[in-house]
C-alpha positions as CSV (number, residue, x, y, z in Angstrom):
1,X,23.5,18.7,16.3
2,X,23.3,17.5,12.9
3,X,26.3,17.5,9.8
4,X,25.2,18.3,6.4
5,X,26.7,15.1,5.7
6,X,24.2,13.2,7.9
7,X,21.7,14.6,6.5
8,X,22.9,13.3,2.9
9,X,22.6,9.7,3.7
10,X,18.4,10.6,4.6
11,X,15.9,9.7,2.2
12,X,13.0,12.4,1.9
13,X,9.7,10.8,1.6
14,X,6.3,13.1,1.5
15,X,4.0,12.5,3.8
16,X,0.8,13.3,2.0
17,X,0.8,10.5,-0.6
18,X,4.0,8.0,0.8
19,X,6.3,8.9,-2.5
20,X,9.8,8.7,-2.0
21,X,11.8,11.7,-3.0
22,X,15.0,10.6,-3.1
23,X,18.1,11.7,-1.3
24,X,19.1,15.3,0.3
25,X,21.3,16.6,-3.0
26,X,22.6,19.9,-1.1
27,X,21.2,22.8,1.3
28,X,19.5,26.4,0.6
29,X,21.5,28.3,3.9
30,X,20.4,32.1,4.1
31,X,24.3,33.2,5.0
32,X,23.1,36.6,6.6
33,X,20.7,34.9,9.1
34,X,22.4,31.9,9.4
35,X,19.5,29.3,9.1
36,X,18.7,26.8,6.1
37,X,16.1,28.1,3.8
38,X,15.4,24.8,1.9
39,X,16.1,21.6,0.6
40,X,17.0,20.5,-2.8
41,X,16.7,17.2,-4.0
42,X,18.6,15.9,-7.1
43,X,15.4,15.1,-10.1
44,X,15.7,11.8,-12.2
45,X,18.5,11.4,-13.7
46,X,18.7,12.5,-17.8
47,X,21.3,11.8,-20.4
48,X,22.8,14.9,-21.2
49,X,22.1,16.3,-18.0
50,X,25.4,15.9,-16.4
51,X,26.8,19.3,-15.8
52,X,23.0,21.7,-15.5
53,X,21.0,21.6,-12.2
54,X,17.6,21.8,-14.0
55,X,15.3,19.2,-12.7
56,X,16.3,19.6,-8.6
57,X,13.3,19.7,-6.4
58,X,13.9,22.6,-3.8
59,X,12.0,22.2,-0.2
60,X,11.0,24.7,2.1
61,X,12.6,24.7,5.2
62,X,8.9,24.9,6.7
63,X,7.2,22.0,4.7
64,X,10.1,19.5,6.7
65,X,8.2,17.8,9.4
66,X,10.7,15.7,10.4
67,X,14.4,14.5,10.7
68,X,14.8,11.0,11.7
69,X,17.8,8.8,12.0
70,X,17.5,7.6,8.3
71,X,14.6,9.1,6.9
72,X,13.6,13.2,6.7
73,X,9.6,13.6,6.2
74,X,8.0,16.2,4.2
75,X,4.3,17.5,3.5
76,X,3.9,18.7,0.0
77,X,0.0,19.1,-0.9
78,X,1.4,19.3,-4.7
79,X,4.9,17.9,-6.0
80,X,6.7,21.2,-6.5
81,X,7.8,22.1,-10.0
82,X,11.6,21.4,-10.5
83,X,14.0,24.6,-10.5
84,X,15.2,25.2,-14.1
85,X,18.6,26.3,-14.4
């Protein structure tokens, strides 16, 4: 079994073009069926941004293609747009 906070110490890279993602920022958990429905990585950090979550990358649960002990791997044919507000 895995914590959440294990998984926050993980850096996400893509494995289509090598890019590194960053670090897991906080889980998408579907409460009802009790199983995570994504990913959501923290975007560059912007001045004025401090207290907004515009710019987090969200990452299907299905497009993981691997946990490993300090790295999780992705596939993502295109970057995927960040979630605004």
């Amino acid at each position: 079994m895995i914590k959440a906070s294990d998984l926050r110490q993980r850096e996400i890279i893509n494995i289509t073009d090598g890019k590194r993602l960053g670090f897991l920022g906080d889980l998408d958990i579907d409460l009802e069926e009790g199983r995570v429905k994504a990913i959501i990585v923290p975007g560059p950090i912007r001045i004025f941004s401090f207290f907004n979550k515009a710019g987090e990358f969200v990452i299907p649960w299905e497009q993981i293609k691997k946990i490993g002990s300090d790295v999780i791997l992705v596939e993502l044919q295109e970057f995927i747009n960040p979630r605004i507000g």
